[in-house]
C-alpha positions as CSV (number, residue, x, y, z in Angstrom):
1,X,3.8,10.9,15.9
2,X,3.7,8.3,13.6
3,X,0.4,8.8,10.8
4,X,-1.4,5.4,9.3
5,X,-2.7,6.2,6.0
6,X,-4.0,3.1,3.8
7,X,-3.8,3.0,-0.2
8,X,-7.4,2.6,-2.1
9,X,-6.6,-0.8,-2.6
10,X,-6.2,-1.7,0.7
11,X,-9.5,0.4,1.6
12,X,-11.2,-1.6,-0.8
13,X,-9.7,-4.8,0.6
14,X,-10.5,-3.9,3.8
15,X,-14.5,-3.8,3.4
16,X,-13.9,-7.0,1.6
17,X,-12.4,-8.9,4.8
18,X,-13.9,-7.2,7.6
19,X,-16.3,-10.4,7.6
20,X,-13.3,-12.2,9.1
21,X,-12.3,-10.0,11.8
22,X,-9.7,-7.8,9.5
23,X,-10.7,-4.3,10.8
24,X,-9.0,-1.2,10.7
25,X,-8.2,-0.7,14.1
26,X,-6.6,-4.2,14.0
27,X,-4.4,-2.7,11.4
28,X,-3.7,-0.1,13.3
29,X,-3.2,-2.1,16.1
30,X,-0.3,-4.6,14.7
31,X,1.5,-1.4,12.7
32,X,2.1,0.3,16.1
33,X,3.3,-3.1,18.0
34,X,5.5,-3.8,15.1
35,X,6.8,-7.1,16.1
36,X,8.2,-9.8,13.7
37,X,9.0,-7.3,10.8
38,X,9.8,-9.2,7.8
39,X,11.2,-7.9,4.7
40,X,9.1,-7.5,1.3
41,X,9.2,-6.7,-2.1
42,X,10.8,-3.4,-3.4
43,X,12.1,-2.2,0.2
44,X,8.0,-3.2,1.7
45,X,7.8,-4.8,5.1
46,X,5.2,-7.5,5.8
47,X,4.0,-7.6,9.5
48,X,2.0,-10.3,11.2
49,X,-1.0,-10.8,13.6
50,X,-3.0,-13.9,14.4
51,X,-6.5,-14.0,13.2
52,X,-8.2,-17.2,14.3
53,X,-6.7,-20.5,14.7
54,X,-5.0,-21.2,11.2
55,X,-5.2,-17.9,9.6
56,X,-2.9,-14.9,10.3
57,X,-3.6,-11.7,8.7
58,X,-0.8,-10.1,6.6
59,X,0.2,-6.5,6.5
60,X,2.4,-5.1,3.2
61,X,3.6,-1.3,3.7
62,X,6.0,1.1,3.3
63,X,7.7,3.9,5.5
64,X,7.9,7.0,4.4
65,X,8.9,10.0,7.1
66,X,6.6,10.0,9.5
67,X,3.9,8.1,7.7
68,X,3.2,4.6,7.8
69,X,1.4,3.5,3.7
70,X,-0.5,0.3,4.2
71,X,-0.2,-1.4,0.6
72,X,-2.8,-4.3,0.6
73,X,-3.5,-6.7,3.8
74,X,-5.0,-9.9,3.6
75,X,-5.1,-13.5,5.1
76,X,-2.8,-16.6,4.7
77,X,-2.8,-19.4,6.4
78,X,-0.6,-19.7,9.7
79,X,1.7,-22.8,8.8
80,X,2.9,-21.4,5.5
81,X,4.8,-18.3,7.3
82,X,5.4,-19.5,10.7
């Protein structure tokens, strides 16, 4: 079994953007679907999932065993990565 663990900064980012629907479990959520992996900085991945209409919500983290490390998350807008 696979464990989610998030760093401080994206904790901290994460009570920051739960006002637009960026919740844990919606982390949690995209991580296990992982669909549309795309490649990051310094061996990261970046995974997607659709937040409202224009907005996406961006995942950064890192595998490590059997532990997923969320970096940061945050939003972007839909048309610049799709």
């Amino acid at each position: 079994m696979v464990t989610i663990r998030l760093t401080r900064h994206a904790e901290e980012k994460l009570e920051r953007l739960k006002a637009i629907g960026i919740t844990r479990e919606k982390i949690i959520d995209t991580l296990s679907r992982r669909k549309k992996i795309r490649e990051g900085q310094k061996g990261r991945k970046i995974i997607h999932a659709p937040l409202a209409e224009n907005l996406i919500m961006r995942v950064v983290y890192e595998e490590i065993g059997d532990e997923i490390l969320v970096i940061t998350v945050y939003p972007a807008r839909k048309e610049r990565y799709e």
